[in-house]
C-alpha positions as CSV (number, residue, x, y, z in Angstrom):
1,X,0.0,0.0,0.0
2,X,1.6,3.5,-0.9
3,X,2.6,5.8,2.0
4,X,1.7,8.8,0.5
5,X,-2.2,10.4,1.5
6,X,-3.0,12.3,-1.3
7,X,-2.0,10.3,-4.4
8,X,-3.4,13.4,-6.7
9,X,-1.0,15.8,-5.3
10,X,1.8,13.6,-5.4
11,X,2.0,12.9,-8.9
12,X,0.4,16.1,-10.5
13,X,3.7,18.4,-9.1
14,X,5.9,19.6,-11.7
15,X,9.0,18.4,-9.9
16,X,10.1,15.1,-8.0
17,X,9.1,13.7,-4.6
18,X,10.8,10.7,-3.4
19,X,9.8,9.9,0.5
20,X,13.0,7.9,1.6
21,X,13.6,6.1,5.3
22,X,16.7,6.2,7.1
23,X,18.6,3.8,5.8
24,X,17.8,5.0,2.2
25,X,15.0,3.0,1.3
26,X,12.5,4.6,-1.3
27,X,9.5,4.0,0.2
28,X,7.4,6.9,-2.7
29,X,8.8,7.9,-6.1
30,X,6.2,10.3,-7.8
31,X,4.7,10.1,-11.3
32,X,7.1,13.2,-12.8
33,X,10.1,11.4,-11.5
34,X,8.6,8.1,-13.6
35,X,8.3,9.9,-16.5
36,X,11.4,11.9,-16.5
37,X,13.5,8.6,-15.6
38,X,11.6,6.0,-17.0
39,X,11.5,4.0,-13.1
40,X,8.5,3.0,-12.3
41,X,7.4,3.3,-8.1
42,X,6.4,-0.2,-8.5
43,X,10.0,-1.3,-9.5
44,X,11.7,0.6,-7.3
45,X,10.3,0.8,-3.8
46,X,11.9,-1.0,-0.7
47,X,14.9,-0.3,-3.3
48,X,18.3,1.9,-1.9
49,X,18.5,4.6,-3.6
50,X,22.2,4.7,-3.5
51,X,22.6,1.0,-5.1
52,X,20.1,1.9,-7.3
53,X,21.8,4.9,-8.2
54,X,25.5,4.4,-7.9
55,X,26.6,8.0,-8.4
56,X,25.1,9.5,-5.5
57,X,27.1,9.4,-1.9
58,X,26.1,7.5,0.5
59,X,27.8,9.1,3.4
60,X,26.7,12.6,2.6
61,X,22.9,11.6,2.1
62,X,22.7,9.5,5.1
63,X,24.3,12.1,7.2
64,X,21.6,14.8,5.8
65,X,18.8,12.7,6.2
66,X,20.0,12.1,9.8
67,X,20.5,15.8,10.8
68,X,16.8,16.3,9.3
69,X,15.6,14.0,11.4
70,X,16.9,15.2,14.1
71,X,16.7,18.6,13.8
72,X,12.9,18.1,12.7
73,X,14.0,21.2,10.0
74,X,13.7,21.1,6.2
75,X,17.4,21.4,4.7
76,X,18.9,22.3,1.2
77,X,20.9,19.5,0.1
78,X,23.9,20.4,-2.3
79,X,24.6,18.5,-4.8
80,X,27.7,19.3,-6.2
81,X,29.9,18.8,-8.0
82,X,27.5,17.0,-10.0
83,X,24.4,19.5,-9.8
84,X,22.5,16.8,-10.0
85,X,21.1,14.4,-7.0
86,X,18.7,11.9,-10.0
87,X,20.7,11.5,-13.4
88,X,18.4,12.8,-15.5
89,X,19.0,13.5,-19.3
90,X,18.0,16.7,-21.1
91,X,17.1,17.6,-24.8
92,X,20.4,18.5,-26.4
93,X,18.9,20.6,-29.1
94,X,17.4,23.6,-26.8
95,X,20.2,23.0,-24.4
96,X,23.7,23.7,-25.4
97,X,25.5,23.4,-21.6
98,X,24.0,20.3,-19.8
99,X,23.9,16.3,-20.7
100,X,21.9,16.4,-17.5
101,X,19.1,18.3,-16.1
102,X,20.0,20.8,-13.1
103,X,18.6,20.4,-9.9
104,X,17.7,22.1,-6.5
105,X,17.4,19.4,-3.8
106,X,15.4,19.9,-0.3
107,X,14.8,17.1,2.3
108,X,12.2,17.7,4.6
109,X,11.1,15.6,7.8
110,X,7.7,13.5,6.7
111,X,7.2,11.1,9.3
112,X,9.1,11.1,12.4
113,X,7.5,7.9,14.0
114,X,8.8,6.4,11.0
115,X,11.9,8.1,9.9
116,X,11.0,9.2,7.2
117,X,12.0,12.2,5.1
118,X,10.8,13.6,1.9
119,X,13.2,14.6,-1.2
120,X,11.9,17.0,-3.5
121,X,13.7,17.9,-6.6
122,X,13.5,20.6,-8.6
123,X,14.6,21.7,-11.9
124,X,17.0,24.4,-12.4
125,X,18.1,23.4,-16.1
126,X,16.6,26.9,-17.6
127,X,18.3,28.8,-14.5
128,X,21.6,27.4,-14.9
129,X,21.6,27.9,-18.2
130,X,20.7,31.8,-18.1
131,X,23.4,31.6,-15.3
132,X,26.3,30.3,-17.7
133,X,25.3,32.5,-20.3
134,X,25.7,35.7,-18.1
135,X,28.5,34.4,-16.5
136,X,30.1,34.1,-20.2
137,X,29.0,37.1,-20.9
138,X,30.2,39.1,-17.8
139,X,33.9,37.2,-18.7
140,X,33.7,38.0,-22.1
141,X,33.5,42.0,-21.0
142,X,35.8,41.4,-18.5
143,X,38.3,40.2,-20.9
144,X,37.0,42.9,-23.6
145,X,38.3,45.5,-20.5
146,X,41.6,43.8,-20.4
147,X,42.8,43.4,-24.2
148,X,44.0,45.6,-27.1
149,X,41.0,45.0,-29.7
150,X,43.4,44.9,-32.4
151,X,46.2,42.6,-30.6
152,X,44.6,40.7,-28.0
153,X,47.2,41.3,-25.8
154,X,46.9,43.3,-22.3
155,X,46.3,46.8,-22.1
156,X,47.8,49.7,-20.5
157,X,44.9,49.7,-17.7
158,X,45.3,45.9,-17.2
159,X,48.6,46.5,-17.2
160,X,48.9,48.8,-14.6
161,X,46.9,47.1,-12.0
162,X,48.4,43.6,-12.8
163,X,52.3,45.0,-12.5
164,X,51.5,46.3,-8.9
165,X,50.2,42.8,-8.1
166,X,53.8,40.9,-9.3
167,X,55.8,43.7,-7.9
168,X,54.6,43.2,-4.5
169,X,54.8,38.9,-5.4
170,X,58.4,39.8,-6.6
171,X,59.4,41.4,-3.2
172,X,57.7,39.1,-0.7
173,X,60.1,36.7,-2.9
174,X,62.8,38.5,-3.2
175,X,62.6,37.7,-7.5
176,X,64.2,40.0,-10.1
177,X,61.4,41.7,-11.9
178,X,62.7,43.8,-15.4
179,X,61.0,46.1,-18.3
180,X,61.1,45.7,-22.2
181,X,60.2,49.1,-23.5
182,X,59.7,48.5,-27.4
183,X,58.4,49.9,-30.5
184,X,58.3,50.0,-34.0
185,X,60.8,52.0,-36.1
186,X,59.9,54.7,-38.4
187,X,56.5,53.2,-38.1
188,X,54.9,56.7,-39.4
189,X,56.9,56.4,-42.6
190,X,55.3,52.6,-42.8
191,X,51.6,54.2,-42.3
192,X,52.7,57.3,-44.4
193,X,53.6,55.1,-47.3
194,X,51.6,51.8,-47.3
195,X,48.3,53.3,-45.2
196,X,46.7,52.1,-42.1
197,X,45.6,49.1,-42.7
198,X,49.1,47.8,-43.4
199,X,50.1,49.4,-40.2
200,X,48.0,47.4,-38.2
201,X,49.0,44.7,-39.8
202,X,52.5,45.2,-39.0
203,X,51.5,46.0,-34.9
204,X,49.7,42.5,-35.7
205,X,52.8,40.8,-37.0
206,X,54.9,42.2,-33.8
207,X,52.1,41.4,-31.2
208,X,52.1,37.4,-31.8
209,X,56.1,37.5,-31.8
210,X,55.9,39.0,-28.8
211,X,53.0,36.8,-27.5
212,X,55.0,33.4,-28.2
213,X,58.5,35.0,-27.2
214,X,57.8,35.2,-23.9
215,X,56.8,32.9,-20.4
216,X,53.2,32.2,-19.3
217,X,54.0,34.2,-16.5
218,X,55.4,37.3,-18.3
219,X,53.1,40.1,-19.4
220,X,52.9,41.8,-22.5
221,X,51.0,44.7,-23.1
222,X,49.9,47.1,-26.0
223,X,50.6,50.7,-24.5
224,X,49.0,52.5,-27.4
225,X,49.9,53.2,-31.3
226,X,53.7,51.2,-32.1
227,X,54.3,51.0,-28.1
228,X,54.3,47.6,-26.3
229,X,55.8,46.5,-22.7
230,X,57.1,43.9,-20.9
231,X,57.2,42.6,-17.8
232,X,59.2,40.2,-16.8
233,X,58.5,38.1,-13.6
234,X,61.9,36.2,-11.9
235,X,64.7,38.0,-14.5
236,X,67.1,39.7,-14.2
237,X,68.7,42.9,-16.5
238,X,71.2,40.4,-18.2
239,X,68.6,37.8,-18.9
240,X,66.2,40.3,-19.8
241,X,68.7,42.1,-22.3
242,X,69.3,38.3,-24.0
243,X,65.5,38.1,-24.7
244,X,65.4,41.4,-26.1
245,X,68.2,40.7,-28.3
246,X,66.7,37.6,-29.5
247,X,62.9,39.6,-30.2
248,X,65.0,42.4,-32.2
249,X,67.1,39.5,-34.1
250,X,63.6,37.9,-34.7
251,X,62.0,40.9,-35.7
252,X,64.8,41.7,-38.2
253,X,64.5,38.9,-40.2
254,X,61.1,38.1,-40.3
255,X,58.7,40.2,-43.0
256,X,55.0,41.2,-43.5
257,X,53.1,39.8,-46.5
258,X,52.0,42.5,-48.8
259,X,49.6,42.5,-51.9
260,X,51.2,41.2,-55.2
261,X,53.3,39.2,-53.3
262,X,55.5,42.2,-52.1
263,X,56.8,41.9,-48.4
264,X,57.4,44.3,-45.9
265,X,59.9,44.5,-43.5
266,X,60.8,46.6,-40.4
267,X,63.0,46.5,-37.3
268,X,62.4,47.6,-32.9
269,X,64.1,49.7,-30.8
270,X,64.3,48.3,-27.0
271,X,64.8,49.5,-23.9
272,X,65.6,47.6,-20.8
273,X,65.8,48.4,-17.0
274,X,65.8,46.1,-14.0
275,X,63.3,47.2,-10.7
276,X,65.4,48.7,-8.0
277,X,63.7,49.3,-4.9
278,X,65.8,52.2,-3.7
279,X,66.8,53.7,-7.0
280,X,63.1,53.5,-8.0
281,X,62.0,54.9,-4.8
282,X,59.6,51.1,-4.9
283,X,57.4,52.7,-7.8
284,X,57.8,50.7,-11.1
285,X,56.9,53.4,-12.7
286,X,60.3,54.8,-12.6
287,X,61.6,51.5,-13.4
288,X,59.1,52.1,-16.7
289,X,60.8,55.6,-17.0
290,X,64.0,54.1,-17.3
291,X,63.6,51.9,-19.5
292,X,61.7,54.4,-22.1
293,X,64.4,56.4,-21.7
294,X,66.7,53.5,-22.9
295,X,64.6,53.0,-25.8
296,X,65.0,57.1,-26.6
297,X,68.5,56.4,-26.5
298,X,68.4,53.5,-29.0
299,X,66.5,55.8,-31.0
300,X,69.1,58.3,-31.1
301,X,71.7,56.1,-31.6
302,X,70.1,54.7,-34.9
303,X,67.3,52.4,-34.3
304,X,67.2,48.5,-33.9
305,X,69.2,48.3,-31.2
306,X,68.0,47.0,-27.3
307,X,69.6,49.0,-24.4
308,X,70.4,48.3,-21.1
309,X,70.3,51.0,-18.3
């Protein structure tokens, strides 16, 4: 004989009911959950729950149906890290996050004589899915804050709160942290002659150099226009000066593919400096001033050149 009073309510619900006892016995299993998993009550009672469903722990449930009964309060049950408490298969076409349907799970005290608690699942599917796609979303501007449109690389804003961060990592270590200054020689002659769109292409050509050239932990940045900066984490001025060397020798003798099979090709300037707390007064920015002023100084001294201050 079923357990449950009112047979009508129990099965017209748009979400599941499962009464359970203590030791995880389903003693109800409601008409949507039949549907939805294809189990019918009849098959299923005096059943565990866990052996029938392998996935779900044990432990955990048993412990929250205890502390229900006990309690004699109604509890959310979390279900993570699956989301899920009943495996339960969802259309693939409307949904492009989930194999399985979402769910909120509450256990409530139904009989206490008997020990018995009732598990009602709803689904959350729709919810979680809004909640991915404006989680995506709020990333995706996030990001959008961070990057250079044109480059994908860091920006000057990003840039300036992220170097504060590694300079305050680099002194609790006590790790070299150095500057690349760079840009693009005679790069108004390049947009002067060939036109913009060729100039970005060029700033294009740099930026993925740059971007494989350098450690995971390393930033590089777009500052603006031909200017780009780099921040390297655990290296020092020597090391620093080698990997400028080897993006100017790279730069040199690589090219940009023009129309009619023409090519372009254009060199860097570089400068370098190394943070020093005292001669910085702790302010990376006059590490940064340093090192620009190292790159006026390969400027004057005729281009393509990295120099170390």
């Amino acid at each position: 004989m079923n357990i449950i009073d009112n047979n009508v309510i129990f099965n017209s619900v748009d979400n599941g009911i499962i009464i359970l006892d203590e030791n995880l016995n389903i003693q109800a299993w409601n008409r949507w959950l039949e549907v939805l998993t294809h189990l019918k009550e009849e098959n299923i009672v005096n059943q565990n729950i866990c052996e029938l469903f392998s996935y779900i722990n044990e432990k955990k449930l048993k412990r929250k149906i205890k502390s229900v009964l006990v309690t004699k309060t109604p509890s959310f049950y979390n279900v993570n890290p699956n989301k899920y408490l009943i495996q339960i298969p969802i259309d693939s076409i409307t949904n492009t996050s989930y194999t399985f349907m979402q769910q909120n799970v509450t256990i409530v005290p139904y009989d206490e004589e008997k020990k018995l608690v009732c598990v009602f699942i709803y689904d959350t599917t729709i919810l979680s899915e809004a909640n991915s796609k404006l989680e995506k979303l709020n990333n995706d501007l996030l990001e959008m804050s961070h990057k250079d449109p044109l480059t994908h690389l860091f920006n000057r804003r990003y840039f300036s709160t992220q170097s504060k961060k590694v300079q305050a990592f680099s002194k609790r270590n006590n790790l070299d942290l150095s500057l690349i200054v760079l840009d693009i020689d005679k790069f108004k002659a390049i947009n002067d002659t060939y036109g913009h769109l060729i100039g970005d292409e060029v700033i294009i050509h740099l930026s993925k150099i740059l971007a494989k050239s350098v450690r995971e932990s390393d930033i590089v940045s777009r500052f603006g226009g031909e200017e780009f900066v780099v921040l390297l984490q655990d290296c020092n001025a020597e090391n620093t000066y080698i990997v400028a060397e080897k993006l100017r020798e790279e730069i040199e003798h690589s090219f940009v593919e023009l129309p009619d099979e023409k090519i372009l090709k254009y060199t860097i300037s570089l400068g370098i400096a190394q943070f020093d707390e005292k001669l910085d007064d702790d302010n990376l920015e006059h590490t940064f001033a340093r090192a620009d002023t190292a790159l006026y100084e390969a400027k004057l001294n005729g281009r393509n050149q990295a120099i170390l201050v």
